[in-house]
Each structure stands twice: as C-alpha cells, then as structure tokens.
CHARMM-style PDB file with segment names, atoms N, HN, CA, C and O in Angstrom:
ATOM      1  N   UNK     1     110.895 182.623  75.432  1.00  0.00      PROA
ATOM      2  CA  UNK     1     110.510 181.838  76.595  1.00  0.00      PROA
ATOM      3  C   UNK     1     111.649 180.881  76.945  1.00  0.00      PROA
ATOM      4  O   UNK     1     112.185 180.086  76.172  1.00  0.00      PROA
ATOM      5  N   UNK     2     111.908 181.070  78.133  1.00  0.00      PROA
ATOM      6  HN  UNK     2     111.472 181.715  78.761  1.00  0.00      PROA
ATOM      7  CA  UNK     2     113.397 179.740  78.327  1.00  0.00      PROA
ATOM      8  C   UNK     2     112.585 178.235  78.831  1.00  0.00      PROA
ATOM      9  O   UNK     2     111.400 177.913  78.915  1.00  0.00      PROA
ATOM     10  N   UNK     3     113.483 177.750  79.020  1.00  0.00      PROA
ATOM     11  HN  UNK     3     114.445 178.011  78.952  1.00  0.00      PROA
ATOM     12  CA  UNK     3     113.204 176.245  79.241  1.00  0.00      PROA
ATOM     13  C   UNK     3     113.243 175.920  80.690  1.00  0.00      PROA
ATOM     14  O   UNK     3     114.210 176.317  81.339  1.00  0.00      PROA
ATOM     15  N   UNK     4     112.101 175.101  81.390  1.00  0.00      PROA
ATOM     16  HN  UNK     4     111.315 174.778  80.862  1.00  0.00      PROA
ATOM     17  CA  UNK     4     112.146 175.322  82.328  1.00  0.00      PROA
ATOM     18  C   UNK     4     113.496 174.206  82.367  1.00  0.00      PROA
ATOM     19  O   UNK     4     113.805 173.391  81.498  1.00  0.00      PROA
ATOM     20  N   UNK     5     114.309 174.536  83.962  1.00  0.00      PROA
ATOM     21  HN  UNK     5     114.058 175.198  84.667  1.00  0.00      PROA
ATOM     22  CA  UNK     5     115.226 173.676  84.461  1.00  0.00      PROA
ATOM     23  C   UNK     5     114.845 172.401  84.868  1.00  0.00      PROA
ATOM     24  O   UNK     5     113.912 172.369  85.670  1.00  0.00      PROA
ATOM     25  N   UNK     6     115.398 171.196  84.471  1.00  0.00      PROA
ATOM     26  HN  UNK     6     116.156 171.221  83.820  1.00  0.00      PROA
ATOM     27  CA  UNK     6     115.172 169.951  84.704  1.00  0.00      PROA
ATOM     28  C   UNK     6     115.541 169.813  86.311  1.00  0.00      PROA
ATOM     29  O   UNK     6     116.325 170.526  86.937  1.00  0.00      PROA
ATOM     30  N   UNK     7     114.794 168.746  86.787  1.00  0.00      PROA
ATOM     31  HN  UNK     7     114.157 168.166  86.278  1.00  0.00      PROA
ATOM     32  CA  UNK     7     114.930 168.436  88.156  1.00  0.00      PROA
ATOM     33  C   UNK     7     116.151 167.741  88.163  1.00  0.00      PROA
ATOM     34  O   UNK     7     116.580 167.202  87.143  1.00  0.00      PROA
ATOM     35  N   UNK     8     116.951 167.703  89.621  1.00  0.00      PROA
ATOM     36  HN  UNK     8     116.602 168.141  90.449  1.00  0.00      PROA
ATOM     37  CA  UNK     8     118.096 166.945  89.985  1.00  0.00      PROA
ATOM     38  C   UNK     8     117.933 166.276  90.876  1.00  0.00      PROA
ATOM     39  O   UNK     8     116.899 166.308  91.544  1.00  0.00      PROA
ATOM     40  N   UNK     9     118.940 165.483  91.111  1.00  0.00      PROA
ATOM     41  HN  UNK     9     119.779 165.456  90.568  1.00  0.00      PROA
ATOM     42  CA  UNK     9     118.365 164.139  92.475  1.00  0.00      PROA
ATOM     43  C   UNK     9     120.344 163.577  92.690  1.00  0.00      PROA
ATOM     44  O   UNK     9     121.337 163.371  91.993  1.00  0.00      PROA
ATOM     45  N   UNK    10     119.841 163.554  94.368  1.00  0.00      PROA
ATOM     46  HN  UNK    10     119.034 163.721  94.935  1.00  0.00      PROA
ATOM     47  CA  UNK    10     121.244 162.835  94.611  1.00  0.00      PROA
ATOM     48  C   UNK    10     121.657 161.585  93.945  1.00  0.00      PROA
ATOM     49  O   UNK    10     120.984 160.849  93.224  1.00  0.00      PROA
ATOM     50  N   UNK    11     122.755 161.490  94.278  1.00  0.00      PROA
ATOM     51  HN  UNK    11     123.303 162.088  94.864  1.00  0.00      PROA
ATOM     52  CA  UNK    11     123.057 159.822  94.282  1.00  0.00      PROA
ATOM     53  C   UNK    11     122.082 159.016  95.213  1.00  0.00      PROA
ATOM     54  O   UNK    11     122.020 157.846  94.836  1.00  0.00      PROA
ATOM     55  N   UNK    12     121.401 159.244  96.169  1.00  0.00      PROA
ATOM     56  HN  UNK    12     121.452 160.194  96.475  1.00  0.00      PROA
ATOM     57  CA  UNK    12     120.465 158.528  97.392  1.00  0.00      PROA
ATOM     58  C   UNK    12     119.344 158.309  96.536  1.00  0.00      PROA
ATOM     59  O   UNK    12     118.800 157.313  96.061  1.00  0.00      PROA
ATOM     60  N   UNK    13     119.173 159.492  96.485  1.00  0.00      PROA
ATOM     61  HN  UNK    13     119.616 160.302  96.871  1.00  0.00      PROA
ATOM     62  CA  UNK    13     117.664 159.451  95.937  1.00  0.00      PROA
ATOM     63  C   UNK    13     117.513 158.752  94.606  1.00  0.00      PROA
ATOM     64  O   UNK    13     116.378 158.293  94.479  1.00  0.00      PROA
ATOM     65  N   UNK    14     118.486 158.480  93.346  1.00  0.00      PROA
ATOM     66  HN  UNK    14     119.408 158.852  93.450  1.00  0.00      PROA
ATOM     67  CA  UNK    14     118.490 157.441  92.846  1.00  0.00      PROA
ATOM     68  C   UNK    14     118.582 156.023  92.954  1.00  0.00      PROA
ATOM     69  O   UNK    14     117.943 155.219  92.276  1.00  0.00      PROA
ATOM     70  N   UNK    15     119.583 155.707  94.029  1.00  0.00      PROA
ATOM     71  HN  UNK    15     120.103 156.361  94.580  1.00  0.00      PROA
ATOM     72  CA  UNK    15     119.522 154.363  94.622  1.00  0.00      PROA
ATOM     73  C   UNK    15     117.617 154.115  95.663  1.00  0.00      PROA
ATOM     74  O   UNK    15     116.934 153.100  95.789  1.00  0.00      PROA
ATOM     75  N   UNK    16     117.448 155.170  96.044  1.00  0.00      PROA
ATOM     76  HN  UNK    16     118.003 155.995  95.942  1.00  0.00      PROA
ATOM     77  CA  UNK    16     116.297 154.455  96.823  1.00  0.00      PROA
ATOM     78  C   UNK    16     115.064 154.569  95.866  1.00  0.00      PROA
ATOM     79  O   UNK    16     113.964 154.336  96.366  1.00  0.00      PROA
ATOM     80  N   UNK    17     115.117 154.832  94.822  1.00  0.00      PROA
ATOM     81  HN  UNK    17     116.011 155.022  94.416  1.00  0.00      PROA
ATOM     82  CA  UNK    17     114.017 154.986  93.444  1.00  0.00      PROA
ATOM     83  C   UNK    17     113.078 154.229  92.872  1.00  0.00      PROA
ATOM     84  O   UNK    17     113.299 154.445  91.680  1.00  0.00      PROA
ATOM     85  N   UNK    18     112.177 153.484  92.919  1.00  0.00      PROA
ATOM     86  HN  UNK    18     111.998 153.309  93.887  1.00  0.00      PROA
ATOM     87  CA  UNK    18     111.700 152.708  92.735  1.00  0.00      PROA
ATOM     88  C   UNK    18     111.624 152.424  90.977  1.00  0.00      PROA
ATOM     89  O   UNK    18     111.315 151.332  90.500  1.00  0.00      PROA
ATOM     90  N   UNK    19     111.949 153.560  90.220  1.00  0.00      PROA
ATOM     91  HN  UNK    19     112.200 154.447  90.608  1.00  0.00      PROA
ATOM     92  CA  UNK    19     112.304 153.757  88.601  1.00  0.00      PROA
ATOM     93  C   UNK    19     113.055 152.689  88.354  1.00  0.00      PROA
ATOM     94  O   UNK    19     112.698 151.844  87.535  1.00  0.00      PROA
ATOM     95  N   UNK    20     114.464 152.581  89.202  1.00  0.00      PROA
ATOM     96  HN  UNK    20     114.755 153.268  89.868  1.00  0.00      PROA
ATOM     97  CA  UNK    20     115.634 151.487  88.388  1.00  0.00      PROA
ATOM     98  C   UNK    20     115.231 150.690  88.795  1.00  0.00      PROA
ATOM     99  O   UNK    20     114.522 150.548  89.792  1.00  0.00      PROA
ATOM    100  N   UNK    21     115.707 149.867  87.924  1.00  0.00      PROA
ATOM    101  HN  UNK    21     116.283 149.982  87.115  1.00  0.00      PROA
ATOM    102  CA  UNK    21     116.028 148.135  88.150  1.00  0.00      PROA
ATOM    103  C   UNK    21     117.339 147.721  89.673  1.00  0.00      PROA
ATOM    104  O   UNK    21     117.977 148.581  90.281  1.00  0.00      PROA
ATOM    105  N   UNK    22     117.368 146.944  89.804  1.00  0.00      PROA
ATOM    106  HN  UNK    22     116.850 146.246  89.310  1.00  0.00      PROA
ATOM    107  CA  UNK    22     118.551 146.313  90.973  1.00  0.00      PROA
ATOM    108  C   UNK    22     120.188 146.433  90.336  1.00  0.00      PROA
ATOM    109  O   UNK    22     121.210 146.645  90.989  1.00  0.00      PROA
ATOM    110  N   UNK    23     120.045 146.197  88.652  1.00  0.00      PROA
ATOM    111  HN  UNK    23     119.216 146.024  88.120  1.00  0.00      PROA
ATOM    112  CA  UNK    23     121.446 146.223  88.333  1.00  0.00      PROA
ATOM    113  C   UNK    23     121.507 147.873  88.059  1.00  0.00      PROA
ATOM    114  O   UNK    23     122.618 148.260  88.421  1.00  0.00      PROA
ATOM    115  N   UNK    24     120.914 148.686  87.681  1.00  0.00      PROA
ATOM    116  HN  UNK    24     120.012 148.372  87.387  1.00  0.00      PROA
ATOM    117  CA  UNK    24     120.970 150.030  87.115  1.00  0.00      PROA
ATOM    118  C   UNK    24     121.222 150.701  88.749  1.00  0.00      PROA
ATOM    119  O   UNK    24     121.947 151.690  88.857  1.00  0.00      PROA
ATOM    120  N   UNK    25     120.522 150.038  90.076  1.00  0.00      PROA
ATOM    121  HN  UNK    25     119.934 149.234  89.988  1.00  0.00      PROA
ATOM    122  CA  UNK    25     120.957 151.159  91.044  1.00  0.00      PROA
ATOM    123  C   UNK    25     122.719 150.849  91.138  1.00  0.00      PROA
ATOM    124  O   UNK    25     123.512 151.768  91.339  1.00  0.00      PROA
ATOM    125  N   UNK    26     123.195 149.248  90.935  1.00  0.00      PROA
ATOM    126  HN  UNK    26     122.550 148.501  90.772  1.00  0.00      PROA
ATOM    127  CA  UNK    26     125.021 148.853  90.985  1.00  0.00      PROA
ATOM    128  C   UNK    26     125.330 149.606  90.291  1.00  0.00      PROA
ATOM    129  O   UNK    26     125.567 150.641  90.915  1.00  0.00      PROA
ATOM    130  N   UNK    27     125.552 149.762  88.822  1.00  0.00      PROA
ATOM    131  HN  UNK    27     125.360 148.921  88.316  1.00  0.00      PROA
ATOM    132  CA  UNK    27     126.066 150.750  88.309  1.00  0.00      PROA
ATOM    133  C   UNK    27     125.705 152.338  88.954  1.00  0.00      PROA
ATOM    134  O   UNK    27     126.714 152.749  89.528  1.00  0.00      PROA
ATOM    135  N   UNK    28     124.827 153.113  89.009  1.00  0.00      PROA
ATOM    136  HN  UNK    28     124.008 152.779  88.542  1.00  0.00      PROA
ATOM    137  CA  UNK    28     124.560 154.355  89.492  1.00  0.00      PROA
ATOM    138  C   UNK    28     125.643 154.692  90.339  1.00  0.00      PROA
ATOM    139  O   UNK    28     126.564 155.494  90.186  1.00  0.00      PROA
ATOM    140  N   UNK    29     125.165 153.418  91.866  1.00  0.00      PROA
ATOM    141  HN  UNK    29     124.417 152.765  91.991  1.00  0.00      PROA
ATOM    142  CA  UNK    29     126.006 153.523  93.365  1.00  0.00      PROA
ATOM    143  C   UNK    29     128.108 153.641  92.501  1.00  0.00      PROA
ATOM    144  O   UNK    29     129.036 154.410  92.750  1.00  0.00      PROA
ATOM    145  N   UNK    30     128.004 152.717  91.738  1.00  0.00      PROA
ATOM    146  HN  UNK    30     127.250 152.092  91.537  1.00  0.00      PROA
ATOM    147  CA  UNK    30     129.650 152.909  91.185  1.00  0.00      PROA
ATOM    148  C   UNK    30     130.019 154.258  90.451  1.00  0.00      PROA
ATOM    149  O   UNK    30     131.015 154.961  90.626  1.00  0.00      PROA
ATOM    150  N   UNK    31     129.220 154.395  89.797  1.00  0.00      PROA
ATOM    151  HN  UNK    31     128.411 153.825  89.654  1.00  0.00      PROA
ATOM    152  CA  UNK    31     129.811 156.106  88.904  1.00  0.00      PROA
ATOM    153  C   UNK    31     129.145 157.530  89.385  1.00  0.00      PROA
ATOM    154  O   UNK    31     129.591 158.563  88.885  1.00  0.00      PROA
ATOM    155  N   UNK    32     128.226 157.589  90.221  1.00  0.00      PROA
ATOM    156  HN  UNK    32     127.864 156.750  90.628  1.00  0.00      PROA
ATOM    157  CA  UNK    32     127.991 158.863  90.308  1.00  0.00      PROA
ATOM    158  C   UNK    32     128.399 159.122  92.023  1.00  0.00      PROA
ATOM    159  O   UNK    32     128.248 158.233  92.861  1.00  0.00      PROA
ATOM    160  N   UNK    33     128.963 160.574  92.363  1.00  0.00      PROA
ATOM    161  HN  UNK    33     129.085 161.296  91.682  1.00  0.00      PROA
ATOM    162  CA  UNK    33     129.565 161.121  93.182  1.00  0.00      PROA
ATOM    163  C   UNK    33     128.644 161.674  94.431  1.00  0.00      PROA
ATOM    164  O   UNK    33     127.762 162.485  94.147  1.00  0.00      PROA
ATOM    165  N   UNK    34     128.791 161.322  95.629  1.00  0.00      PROA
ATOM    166  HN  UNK    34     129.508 160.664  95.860  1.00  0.00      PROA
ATOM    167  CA  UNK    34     127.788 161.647  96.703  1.00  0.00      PROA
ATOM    168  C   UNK    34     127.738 163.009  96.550  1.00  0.00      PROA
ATOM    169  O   UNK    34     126.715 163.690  96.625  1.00  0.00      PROA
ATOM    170  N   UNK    35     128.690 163.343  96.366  1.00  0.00      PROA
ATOM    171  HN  UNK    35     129.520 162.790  96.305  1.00  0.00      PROA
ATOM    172  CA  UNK    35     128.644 165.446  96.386  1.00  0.00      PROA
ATOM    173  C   UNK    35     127.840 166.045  95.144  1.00  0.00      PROA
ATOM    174  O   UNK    35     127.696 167.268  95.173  1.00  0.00      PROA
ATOM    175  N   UNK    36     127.473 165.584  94.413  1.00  0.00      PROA
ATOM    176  HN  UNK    36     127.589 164.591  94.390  1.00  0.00      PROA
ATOM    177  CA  UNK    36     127.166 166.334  93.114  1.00  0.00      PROA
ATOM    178  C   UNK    36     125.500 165.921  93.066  1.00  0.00      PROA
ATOM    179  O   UNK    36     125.280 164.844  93.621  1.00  0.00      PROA
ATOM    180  N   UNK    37     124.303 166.596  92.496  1.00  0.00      PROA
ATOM    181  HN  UNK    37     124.482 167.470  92.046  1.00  0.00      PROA
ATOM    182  CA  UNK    37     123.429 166.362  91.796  1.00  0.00      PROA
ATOM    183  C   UNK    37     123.043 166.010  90.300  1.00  0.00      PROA
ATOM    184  O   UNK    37     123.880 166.440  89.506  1.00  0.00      PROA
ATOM    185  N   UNK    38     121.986 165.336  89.721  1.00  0.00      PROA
ATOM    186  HN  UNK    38     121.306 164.987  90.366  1.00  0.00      PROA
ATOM    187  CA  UNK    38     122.171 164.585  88.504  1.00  0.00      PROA
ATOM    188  C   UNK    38     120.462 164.785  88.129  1.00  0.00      PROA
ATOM    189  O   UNK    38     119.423 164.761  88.788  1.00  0.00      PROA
ATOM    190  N   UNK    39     120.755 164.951  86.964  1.00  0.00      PROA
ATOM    191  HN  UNK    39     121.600 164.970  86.428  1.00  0.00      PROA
ATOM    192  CA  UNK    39     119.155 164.752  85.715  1.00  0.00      PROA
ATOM    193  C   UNK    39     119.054 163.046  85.460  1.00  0.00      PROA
ATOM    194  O   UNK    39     119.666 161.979  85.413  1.00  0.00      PROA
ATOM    195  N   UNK    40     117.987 163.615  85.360  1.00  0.00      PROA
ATOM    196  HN  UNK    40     117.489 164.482  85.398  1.00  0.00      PROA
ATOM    197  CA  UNK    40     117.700 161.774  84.814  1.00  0.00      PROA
ATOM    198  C   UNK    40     118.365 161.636  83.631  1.00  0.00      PROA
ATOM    199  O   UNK    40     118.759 160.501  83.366  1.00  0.00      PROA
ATOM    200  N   UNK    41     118.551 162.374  82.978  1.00  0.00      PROA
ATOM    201  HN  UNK    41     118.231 163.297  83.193  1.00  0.00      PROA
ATOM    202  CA  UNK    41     119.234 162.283  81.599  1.00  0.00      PROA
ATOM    203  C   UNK    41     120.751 161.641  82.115  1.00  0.00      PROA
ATOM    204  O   UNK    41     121.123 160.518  81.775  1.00  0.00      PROA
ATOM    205  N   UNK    42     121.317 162.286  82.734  1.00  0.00      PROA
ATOM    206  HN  UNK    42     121.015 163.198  83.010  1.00  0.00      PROA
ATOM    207  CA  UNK    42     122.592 162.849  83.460  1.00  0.00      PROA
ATOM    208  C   UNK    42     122.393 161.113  84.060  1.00  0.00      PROA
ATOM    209  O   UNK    42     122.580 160.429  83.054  1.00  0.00      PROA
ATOM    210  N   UNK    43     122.264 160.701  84.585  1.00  0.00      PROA
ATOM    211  HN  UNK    43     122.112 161.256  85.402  1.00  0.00      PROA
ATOM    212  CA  UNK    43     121.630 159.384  85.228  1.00  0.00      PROA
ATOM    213  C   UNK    43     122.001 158.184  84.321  1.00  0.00      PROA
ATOM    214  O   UNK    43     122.845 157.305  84.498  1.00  0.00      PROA
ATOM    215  N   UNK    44     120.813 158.466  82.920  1.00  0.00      PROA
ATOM    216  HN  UNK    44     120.128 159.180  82.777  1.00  0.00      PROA
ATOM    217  CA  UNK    44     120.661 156.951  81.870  1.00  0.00      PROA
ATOM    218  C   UNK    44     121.891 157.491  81.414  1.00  0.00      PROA
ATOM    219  O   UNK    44     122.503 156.444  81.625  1.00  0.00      PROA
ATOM    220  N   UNK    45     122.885 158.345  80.906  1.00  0.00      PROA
ATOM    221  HN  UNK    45     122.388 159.196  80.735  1.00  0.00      PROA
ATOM    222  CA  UNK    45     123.897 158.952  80.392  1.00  0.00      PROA
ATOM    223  C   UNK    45     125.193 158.091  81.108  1.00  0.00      PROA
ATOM    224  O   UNK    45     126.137 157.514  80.570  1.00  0.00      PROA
ATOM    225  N   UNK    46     124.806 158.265  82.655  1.00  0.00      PROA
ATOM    226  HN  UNK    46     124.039 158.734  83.092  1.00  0.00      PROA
ATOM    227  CA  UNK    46     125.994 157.402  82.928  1.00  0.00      PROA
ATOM    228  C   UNK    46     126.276 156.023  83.047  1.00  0.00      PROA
ATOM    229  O   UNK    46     127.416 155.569  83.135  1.00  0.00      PROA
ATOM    230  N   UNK    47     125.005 155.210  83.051  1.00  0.00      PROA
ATOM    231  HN  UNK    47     124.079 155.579  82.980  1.00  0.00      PROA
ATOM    232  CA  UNK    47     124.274 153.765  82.501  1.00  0.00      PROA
ATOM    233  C   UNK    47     125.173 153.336  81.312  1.00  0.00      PROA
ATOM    234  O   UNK    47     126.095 152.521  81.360  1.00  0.00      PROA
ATOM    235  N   UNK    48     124.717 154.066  80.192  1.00  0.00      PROA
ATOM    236  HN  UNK    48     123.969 154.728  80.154  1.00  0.00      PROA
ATOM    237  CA  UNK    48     125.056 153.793  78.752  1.00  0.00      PROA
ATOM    238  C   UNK    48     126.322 154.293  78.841  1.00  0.00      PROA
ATOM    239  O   UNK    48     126.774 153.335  78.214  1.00  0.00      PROA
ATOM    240  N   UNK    49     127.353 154.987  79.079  1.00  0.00      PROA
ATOM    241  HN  UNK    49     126.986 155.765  79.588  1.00  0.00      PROA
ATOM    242  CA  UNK    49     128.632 154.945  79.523  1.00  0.00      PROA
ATOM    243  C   UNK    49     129.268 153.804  79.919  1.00  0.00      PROA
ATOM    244  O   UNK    49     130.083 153.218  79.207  1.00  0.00      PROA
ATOM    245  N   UNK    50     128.954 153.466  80.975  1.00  0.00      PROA
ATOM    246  HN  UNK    50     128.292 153.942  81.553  1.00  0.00      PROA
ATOM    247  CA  UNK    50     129.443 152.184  81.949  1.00  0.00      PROA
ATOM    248  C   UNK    50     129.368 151.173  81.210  1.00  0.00      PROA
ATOM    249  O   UNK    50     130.311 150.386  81.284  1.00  0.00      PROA
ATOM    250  N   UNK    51     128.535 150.941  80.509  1.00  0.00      PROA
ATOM    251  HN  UNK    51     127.769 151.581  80.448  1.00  0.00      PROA
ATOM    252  CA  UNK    51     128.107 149.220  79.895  1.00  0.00      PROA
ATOM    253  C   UNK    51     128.279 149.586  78.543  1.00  0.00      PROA
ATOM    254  O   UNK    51     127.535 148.876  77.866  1.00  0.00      PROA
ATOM    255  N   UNK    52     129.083 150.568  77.667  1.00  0.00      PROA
ATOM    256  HN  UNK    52     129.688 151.144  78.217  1.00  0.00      PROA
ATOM    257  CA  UNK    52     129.850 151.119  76.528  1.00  0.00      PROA
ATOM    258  C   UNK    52     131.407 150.500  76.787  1.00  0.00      PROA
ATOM    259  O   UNK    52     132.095 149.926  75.942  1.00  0.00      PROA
ATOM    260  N   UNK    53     131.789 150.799  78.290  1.00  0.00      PROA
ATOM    261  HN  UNK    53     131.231 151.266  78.976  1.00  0.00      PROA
ATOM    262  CA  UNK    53     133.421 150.253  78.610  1.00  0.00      PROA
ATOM    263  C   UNK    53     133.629 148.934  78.367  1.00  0.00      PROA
ATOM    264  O   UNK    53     132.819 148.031  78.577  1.00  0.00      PROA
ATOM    265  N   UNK    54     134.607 148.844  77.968  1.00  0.00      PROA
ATOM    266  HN  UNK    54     135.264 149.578  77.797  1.00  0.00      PROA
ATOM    267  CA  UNK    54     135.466 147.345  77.193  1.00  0.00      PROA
ATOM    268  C   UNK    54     135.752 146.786  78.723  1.00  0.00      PROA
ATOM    269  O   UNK    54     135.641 147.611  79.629  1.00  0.00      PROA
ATOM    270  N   UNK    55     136.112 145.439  79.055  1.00  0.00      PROA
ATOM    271  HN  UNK    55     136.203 144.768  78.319  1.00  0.00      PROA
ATOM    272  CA  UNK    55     136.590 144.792  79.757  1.00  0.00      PROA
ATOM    273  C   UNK    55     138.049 144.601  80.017  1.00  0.00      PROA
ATOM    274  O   UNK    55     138.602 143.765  79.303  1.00  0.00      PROA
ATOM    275  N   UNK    56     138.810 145.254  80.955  1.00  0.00      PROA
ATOM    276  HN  UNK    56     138.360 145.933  81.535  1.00  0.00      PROA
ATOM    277  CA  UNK    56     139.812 145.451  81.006  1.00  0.00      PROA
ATOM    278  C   UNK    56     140.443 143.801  81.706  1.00  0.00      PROA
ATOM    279  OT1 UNK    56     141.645 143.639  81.917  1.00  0.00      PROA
TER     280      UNK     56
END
C-alpha cells in the first residue's frame, strides 16, 4: 500500500493561514519561493532552519 501524498500550499496560502503566528508568516514570506509549492513539514522545516542561523 503506498502512502498517500501530503498536501502542498503556496507561499500565499501560507502567509494568509490562520495556523501561523505573525512572526512565523516574516520568516515563511523571507525563505520560501513564490514559484515552488511546500508541505507543512517543508514549511516548520524552513522555520527551524532560519532561527538555527547564527547572526551575521
């Protein structure tokens, strides 16, 4: 039996989400790409990325 495929969502449709918080849509709007689709995984993945980076 395969797995069903996880849903994807623009960059829009994460910023207009009522799920995040106000600082989680700033980060989102900064790292993810208008052209591409994203998992929620794919999403908190790039969250915990961003706020992993050192202060340059």
């Amino acid at each position: 039996m395969t797995k069903p495929k996880a849903s994807t969502f623009t960059k829009m449709q994460f910023l207009q989400s009522e799920q995040r918080s106000g600082w989680e849509k700033d980060i989102l709007a900064a790292v993810l790409d208008d052209r591409n689709t994203y998992t929620v995984a794919e999403a908190d993945k790039a969250i915990q990325n961003y706020l992993k980076k050192g202060v340059k």
